[in-house]
Predicted model as a PDB file, atoms N, CA, C, CB and O in Angstrom, pLDDT in the B-factor column:
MODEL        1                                                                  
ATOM      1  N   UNK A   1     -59.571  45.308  18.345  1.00 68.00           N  
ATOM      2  CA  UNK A   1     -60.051  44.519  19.463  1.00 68.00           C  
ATOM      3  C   UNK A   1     -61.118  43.521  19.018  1.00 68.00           C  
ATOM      4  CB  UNK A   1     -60.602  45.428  20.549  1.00 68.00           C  
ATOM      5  O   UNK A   1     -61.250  42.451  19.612  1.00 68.00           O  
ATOM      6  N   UNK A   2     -61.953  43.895  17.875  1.00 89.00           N  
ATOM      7  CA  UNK A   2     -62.734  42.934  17.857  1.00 89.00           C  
ATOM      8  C   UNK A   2     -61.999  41.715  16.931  1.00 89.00           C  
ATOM      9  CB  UNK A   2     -64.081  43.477  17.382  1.00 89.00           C  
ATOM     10  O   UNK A   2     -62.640  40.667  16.859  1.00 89.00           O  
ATOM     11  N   UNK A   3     -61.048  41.761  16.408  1.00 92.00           N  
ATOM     12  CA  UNK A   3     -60.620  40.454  15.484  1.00 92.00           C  
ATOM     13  C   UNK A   3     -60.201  39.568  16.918  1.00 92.00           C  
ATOM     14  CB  UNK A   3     -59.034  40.775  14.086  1.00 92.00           C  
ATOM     15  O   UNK A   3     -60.770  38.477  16.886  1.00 92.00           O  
ATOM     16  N   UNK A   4     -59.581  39.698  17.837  1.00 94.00           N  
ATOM     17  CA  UNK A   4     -58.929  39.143  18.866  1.00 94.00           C  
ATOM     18  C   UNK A   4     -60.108  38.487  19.806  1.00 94.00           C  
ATOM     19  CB  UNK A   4     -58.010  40.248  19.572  1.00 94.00           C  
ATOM     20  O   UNK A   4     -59.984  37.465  20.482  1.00 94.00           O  
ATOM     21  N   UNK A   5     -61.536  39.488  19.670  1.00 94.00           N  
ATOM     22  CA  UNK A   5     -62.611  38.990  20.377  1.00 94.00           C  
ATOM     23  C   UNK A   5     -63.186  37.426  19.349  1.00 94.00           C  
ATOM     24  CB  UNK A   5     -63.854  40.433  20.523  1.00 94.00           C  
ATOM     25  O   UNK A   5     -63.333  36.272  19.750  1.00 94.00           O  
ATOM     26  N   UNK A   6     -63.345  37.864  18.297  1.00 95.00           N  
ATOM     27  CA  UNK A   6     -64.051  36.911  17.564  1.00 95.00           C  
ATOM     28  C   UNK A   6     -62.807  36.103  17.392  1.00 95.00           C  
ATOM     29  CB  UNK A   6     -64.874  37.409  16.217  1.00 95.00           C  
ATOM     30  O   UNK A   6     -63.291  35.385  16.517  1.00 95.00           O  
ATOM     31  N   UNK A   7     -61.506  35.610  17.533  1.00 93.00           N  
ATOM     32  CA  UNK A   7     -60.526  34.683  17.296  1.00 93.00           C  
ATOM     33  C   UNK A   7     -60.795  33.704  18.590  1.00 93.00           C  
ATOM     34  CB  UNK A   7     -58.992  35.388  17.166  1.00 93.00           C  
ATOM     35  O   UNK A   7     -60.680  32.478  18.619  1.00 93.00           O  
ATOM     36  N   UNK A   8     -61.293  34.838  19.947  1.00 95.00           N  
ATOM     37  CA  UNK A   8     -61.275  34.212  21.140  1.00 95.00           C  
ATOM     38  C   UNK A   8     -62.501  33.303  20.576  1.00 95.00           C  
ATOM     39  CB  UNK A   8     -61.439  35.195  22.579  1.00 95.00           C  
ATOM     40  O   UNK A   8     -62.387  32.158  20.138  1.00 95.00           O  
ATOM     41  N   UNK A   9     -63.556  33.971  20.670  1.00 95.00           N  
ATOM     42  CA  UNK A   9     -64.413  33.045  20.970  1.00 95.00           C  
ATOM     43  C   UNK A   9     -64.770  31.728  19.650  1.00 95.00           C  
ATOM     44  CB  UNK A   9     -65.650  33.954  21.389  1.00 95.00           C  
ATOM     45  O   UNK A   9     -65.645  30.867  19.736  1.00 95.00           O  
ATOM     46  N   UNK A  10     -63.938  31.900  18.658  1.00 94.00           N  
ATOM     47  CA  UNK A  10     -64.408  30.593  18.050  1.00 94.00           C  
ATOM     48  C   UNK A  10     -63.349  29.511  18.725  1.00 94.00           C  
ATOM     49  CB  UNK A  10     -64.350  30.626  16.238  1.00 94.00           C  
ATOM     50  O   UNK A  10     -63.413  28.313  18.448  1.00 94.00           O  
ATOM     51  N   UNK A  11     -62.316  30.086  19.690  1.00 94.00           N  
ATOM     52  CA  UNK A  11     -61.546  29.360  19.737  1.00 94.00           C  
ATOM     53  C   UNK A  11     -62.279  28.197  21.489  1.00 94.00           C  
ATOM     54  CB  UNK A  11     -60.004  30.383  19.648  1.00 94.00           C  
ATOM     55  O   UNK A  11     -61.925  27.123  21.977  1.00 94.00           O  
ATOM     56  N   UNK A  12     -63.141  29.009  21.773  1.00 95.00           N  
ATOM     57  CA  UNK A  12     -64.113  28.516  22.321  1.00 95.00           C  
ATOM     58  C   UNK A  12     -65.012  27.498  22.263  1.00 95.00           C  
ATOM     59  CB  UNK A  12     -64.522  29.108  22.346  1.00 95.00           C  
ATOM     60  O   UNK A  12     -64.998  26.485  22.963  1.00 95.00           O  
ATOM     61  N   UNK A  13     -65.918  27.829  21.281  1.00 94.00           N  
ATOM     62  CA  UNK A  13     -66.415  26.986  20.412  1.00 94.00           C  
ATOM     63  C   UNK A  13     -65.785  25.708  20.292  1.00 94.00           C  
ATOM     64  CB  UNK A  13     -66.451  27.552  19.304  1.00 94.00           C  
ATOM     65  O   UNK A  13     -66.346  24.627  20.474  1.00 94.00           O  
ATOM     66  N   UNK A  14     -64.357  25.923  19.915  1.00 91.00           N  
ATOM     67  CA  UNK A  14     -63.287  24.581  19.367  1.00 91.00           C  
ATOM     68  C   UNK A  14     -63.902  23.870  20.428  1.00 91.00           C  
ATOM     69  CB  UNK A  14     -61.290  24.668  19.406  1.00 91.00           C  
ATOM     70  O   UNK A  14     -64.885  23.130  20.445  1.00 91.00           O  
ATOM     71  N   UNK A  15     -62.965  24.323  21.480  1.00 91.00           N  
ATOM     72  CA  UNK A  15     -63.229  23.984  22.569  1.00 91.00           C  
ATOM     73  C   UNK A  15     -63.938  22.757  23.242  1.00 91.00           C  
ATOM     74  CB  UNK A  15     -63.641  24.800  22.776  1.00 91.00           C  
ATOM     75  O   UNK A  15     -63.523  21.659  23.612  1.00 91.00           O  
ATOM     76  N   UNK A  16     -65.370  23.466  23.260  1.00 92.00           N  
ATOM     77  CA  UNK A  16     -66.320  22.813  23.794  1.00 92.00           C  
ATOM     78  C   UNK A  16     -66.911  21.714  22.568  1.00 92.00           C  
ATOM     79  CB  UNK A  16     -67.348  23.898  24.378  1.00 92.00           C  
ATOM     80  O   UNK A  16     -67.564  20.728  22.909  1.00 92.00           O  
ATOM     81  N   UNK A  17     -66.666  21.945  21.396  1.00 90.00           N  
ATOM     82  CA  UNK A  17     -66.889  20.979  19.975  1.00 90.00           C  
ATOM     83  C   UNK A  17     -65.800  19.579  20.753  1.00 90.00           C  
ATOM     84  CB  UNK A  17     -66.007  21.989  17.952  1.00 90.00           C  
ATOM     85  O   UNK A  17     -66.104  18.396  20.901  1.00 90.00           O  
ATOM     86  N   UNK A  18     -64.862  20.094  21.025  1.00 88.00           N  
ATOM     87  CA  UNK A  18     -63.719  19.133  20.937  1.00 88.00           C  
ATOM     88  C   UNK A  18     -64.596  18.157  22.047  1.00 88.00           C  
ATOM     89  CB  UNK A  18     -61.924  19.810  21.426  1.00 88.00           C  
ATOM     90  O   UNK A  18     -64.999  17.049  21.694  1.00 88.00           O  
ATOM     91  N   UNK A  19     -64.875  18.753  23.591  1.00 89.00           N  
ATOM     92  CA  UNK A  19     -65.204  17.999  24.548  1.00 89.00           C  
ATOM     93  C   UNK A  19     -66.679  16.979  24.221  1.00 89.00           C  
ATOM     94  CB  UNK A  19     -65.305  19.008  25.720  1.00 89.00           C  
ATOM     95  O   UNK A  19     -67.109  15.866  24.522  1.00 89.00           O  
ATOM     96  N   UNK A  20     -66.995  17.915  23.590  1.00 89.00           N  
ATOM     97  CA  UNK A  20     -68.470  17.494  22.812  1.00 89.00           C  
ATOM     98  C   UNK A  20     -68.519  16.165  22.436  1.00 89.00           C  
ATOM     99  CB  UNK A  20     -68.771  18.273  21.443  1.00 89.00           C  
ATOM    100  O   UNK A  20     -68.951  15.142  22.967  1.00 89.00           O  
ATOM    101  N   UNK A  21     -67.748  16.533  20.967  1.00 87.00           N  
ATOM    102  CA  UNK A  21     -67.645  15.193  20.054  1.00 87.00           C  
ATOM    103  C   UNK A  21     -65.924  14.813  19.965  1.00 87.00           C  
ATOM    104  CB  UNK A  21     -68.384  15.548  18.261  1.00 87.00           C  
ATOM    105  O   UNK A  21     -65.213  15.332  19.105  1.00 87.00           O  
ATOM    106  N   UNK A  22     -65.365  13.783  21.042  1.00 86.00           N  
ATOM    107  CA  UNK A  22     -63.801  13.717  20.933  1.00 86.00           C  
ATOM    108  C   UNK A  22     -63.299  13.324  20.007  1.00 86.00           C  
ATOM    109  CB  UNK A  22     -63.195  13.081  21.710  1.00 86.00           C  
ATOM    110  O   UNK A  22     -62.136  13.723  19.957  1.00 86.00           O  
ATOM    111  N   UNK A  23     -63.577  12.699  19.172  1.00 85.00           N  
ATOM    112  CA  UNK A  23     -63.124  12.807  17.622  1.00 85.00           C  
ATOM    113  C   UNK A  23     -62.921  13.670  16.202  1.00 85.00           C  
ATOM    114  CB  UNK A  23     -63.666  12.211  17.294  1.00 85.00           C  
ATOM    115  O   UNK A  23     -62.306  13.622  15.137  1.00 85.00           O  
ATOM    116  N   UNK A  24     -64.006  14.607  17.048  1.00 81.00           N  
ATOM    117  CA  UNK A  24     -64.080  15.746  15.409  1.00 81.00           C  
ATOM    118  C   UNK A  24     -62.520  16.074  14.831  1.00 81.00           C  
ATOM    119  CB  UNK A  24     -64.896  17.730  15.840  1.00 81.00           C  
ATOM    120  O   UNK A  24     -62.289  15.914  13.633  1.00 81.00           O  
ATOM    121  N   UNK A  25     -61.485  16.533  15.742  1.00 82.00           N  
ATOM    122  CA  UNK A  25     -59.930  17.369  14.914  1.00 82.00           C  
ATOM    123  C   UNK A  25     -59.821  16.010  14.494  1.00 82.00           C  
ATOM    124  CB  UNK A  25     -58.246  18.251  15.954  1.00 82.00           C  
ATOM    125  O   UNK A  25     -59.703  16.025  13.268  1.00 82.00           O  
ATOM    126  N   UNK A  26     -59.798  14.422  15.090  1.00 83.00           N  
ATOM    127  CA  UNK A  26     -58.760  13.530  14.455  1.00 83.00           C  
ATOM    128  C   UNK A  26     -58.851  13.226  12.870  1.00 83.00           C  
ATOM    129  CB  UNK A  26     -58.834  12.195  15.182  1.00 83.00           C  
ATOM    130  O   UNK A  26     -57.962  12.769  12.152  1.00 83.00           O  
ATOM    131  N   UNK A  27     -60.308  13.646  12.481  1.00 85.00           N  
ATOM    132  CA  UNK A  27     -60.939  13.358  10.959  1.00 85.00           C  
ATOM    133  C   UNK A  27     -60.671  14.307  10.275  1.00 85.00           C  
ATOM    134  CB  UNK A  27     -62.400  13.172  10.769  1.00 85.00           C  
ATOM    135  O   UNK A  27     -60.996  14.309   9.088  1.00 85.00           O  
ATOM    136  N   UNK A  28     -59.768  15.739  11.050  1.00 85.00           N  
ATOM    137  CA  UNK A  28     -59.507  16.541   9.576  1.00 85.00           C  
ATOM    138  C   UNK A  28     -58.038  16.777   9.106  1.00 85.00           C  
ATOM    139  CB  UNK A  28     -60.136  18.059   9.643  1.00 85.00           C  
ATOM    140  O   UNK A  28     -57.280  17.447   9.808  1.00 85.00           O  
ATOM    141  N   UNK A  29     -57.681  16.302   8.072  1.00 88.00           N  
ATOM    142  CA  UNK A  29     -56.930  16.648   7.361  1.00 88.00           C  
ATOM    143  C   UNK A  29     -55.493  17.249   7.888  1.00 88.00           C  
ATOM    144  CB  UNK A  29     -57.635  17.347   6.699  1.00 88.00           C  
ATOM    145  O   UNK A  29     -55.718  18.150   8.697  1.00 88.00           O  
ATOM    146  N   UNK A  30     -54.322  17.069   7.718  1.00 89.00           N  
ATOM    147  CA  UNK A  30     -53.419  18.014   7.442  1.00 89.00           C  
ATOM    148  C   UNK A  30     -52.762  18.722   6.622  1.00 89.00           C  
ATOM    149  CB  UNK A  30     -52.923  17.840   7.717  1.00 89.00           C  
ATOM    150  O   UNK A  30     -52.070  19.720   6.820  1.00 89.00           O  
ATOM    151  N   UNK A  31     -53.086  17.987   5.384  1.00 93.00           N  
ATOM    152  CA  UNK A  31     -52.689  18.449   4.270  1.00 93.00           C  
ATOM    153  C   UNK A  31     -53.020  19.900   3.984  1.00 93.00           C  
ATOM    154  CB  UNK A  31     -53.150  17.645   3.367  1.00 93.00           C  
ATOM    155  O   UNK A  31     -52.125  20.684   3.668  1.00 93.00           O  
ATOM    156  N   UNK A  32     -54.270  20.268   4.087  1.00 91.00           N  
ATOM    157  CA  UNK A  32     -54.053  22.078   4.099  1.00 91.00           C  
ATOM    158  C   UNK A  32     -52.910  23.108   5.281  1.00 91.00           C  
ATOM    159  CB  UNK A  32     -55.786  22.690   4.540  1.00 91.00           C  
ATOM    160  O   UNK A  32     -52.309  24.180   5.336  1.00 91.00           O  
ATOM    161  N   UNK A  33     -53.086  22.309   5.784  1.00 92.00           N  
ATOM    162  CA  UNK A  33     -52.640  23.232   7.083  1.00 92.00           C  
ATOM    163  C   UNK A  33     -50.765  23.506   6.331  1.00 92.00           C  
ATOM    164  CB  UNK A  33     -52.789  21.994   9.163  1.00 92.00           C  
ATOM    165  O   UNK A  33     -50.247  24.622   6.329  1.00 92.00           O  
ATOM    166  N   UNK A  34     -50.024  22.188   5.754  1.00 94.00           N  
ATOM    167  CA  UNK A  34     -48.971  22.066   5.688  1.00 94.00           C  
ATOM    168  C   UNK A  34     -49.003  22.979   4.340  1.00 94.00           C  
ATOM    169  CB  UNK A  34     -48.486  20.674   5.822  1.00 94.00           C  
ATOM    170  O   UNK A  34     -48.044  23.710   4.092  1.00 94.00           O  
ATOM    171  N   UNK A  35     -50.028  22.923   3.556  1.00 95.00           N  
ATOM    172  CA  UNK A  35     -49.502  23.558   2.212  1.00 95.00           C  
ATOM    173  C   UNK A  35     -49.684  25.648   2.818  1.00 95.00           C  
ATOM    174  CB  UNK A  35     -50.967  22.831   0.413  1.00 95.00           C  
ATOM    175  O   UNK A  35     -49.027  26.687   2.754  1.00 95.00           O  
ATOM    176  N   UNK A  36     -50.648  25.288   3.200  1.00 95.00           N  
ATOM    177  CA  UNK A  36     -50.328  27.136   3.837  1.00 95.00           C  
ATOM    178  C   UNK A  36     -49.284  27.103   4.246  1.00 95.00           C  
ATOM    179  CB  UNK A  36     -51.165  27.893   5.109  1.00 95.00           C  
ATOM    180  O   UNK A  36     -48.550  27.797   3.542  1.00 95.00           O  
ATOM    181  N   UNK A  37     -48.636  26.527   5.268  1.00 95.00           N  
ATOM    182  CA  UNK A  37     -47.947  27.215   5.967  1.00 95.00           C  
ATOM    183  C   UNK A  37     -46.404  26.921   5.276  1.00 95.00           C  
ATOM    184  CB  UNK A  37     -48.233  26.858   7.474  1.00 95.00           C  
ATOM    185  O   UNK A  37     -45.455  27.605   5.658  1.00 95.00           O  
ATOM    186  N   UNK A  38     -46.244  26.019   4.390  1.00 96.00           N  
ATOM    187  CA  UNK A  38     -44.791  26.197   3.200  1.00 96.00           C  
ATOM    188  C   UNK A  38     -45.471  27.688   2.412  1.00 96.00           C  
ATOM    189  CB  UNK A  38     -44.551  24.353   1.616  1.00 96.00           C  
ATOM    190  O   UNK A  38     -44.834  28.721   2.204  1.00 96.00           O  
ATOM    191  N   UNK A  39     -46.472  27.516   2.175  1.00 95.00           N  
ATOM    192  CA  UNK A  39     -46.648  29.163   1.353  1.00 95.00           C  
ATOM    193  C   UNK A  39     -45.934  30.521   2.018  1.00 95.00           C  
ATOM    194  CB  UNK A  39     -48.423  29.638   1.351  1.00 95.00           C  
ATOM    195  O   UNK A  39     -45.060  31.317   1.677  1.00 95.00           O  
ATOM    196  N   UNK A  40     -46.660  30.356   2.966  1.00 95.00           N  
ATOM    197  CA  UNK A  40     -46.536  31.460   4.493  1.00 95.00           C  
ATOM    198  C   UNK A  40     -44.581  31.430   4.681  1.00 95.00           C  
ATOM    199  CB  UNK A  40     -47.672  30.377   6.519  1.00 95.00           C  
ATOM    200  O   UNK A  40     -43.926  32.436   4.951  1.00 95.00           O  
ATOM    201  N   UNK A  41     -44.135  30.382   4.512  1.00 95.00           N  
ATOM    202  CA  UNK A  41     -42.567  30.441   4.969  1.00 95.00           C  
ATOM    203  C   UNK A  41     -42.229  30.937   3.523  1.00 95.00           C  
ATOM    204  CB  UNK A  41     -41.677  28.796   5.569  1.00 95.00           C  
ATOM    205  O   UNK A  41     -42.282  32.160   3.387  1.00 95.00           O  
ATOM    206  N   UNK A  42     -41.936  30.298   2.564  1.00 93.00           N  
ATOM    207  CA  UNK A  42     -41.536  31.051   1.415  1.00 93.00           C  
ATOM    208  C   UNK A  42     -41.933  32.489   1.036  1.00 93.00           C  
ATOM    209  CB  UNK A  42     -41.890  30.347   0.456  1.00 93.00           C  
ATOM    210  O   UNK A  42     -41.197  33.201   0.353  1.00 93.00           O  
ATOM    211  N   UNK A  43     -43.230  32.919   1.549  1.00 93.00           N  
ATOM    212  CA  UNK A  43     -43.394  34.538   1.251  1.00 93.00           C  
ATOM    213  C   UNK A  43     -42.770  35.728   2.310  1.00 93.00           C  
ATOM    214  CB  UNK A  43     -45.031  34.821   1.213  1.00 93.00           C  
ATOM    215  O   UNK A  43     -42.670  36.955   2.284  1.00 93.00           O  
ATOM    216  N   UNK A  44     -42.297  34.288   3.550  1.00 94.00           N  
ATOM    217  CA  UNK A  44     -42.070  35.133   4.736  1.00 94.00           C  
ATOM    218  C   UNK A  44     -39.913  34.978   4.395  1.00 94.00           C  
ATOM    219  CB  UNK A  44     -43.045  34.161   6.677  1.00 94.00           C  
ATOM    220  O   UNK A  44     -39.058  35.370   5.189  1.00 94.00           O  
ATOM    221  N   UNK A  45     -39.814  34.722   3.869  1.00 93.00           N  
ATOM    222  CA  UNK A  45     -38.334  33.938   3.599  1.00 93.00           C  
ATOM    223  C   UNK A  45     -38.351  35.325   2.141  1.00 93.00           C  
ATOM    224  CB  UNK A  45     -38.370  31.483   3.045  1.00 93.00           C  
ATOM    225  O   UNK A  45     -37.619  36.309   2.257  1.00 93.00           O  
ATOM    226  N   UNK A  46     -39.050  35.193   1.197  1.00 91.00           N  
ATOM    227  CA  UNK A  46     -39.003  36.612   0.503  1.00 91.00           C  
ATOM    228  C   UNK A  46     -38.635  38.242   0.952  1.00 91.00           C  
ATOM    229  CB  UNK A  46     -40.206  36.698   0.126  1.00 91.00           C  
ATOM    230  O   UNK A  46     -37.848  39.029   0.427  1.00 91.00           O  
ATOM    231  N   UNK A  47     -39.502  38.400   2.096  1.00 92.00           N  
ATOM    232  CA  UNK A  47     -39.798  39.703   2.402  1.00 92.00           C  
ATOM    233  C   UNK A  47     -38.629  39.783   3.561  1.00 92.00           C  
ATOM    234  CB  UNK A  47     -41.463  39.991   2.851  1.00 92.00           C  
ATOM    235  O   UNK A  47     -38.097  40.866   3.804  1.00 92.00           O  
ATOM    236  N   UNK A  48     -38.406  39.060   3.984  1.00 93.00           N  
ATOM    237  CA  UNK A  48     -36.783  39.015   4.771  1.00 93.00           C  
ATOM    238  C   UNK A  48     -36.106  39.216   4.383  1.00 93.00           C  
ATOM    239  CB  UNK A  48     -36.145  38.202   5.220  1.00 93.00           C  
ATOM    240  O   UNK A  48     -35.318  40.047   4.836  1.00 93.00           O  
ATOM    241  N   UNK A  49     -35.907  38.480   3.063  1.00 91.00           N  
ATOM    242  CA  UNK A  49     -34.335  38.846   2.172  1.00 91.00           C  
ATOM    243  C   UNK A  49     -34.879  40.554   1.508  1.00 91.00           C  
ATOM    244  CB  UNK A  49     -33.894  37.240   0.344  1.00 91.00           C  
ATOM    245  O   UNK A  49     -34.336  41.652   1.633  1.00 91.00           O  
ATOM    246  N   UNK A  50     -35.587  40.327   1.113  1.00 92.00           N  
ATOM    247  CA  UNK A  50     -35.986  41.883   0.921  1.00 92.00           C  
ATOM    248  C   UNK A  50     -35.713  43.252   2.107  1.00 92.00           C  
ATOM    249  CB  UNK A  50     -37.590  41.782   0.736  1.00 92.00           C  
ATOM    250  O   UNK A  50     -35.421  44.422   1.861  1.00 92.00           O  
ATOM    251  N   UNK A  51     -35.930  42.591   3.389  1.00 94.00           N  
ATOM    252  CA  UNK A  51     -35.960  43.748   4.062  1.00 94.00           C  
ATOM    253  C   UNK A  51     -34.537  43.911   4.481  1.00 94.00           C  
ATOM    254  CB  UNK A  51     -36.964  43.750   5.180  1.00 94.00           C  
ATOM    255  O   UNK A  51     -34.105  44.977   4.920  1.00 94.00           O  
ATOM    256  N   UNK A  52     -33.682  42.630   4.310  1.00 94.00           N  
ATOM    257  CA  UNK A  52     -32.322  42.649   4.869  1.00 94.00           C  
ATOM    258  C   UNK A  52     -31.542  43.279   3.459  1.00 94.00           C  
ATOM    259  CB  UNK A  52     -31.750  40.947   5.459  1.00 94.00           C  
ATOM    260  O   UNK A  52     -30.313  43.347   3.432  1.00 94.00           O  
ATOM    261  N   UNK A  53     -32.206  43.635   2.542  1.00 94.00           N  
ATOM    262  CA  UNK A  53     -31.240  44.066   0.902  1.00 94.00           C  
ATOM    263  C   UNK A  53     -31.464  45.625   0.967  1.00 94.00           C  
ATOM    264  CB  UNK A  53     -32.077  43.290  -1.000  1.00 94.00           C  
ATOM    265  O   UNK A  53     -30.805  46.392   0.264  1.00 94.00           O  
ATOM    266  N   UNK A  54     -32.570  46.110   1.978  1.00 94.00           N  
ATOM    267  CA  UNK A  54     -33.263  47.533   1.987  1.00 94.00           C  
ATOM    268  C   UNK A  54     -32.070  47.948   3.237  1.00 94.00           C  
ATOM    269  CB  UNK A  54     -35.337  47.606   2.472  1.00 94.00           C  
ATOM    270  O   UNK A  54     -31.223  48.836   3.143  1.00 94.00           O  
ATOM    271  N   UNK A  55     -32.220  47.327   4.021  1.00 94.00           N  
ATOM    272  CA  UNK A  55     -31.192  47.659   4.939  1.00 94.00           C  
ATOM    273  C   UNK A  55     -29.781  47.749   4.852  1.00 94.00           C  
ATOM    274  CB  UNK A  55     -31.305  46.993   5.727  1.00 94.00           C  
ATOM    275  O   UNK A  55     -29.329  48.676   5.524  1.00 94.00           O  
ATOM    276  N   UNK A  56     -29.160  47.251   4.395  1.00 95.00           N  
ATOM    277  CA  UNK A  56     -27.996  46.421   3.850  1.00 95.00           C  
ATOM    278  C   UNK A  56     -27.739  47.897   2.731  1.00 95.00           C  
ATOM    279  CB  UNK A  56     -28.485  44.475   3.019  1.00 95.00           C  
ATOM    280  O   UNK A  56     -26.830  48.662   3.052  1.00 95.00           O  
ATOM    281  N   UNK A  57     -28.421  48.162   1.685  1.00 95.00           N  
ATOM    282  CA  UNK A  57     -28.685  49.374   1.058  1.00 95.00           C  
ATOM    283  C   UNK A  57     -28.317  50.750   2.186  1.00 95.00           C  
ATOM    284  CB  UNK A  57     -30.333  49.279   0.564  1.00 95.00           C  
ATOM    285  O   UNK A  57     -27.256  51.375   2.152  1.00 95.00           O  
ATOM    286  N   UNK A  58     -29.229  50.968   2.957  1.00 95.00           N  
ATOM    287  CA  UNK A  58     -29.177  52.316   3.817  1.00 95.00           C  
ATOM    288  C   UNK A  58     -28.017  51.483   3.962  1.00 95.00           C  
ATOM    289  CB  UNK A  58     -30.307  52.954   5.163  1.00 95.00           C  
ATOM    290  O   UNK A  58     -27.541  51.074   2.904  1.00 95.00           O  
ATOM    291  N   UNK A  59     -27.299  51.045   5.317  1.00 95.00           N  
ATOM    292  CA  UNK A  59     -25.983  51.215   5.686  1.00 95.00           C  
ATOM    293  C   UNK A  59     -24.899  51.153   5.067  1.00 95.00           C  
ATOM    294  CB  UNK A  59     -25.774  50.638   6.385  1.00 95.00           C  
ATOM    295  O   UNK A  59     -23.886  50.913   5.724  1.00 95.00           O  
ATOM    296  N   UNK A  60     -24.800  51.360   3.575  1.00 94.00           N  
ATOM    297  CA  UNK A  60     -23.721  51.471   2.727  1.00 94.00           C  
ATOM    298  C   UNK A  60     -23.983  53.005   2.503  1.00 94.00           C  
ATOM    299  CB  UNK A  60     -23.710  50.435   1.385  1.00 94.00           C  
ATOM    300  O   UNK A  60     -22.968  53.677   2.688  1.00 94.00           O  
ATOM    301  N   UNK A  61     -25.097  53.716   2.149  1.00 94.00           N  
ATOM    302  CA  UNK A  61     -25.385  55.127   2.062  1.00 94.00           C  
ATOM    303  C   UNK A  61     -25.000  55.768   3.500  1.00 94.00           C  
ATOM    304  CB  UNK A  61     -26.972  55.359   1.659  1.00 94.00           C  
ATOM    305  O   UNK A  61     -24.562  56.913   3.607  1.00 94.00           O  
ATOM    306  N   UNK A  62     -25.140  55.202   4.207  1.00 95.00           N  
ATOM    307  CA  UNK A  62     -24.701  55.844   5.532  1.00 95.00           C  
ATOM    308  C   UNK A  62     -23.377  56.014   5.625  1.00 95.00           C  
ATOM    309  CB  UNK A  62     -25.070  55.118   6.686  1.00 95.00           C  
ATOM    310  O   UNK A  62     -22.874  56.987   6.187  1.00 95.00           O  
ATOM    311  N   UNK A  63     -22.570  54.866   4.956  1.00 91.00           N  
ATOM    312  CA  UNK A  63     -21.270  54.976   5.309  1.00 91.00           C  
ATOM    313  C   UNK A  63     -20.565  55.464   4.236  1.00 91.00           C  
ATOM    314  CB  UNK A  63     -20.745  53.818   5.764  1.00 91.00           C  
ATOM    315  O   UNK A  63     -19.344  55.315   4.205  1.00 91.00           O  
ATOM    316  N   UNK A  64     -21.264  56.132   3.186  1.00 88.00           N  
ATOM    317  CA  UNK A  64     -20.393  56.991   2.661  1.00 88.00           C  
ATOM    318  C   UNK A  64     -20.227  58.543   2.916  1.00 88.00           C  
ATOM    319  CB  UNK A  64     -20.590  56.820   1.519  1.00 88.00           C  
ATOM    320  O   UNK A  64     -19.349  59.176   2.329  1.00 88.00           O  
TER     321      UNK A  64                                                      
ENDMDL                                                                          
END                                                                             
């Protein structure tokens, strides 16, 4: 509960930053955001094929 509390409230913060100063997000960057999240798909694109080769495994043991 508390990661979800402290996610809320910086998301708060954003928030009122944003109304604050209306320019602050337009000056940052996307370039990080895009390289995480190709990371995040390729590790998530790994552990899929992984979990579908674990599975795929049991139901051949099952069906013998």
């Amino acid at each position: 509960m508390g990661r979800l509390t402290t996610i809320a409230l910086v998301s708060v913060v954003a928030i009122f930053a944003a109304f604050e100063h209306p320019g602050i997000f337009a000056r940052i960057s996307v370039v990080p955001f895009t390289l995480v999240a190709i990371a995040l798909s390729v590790f998530m694109s790994f552990r899929n094929n992984a979990c579908y080769a674990r599975w795929w495994e049991g139901r051949k043991l099952w069906a013998t």
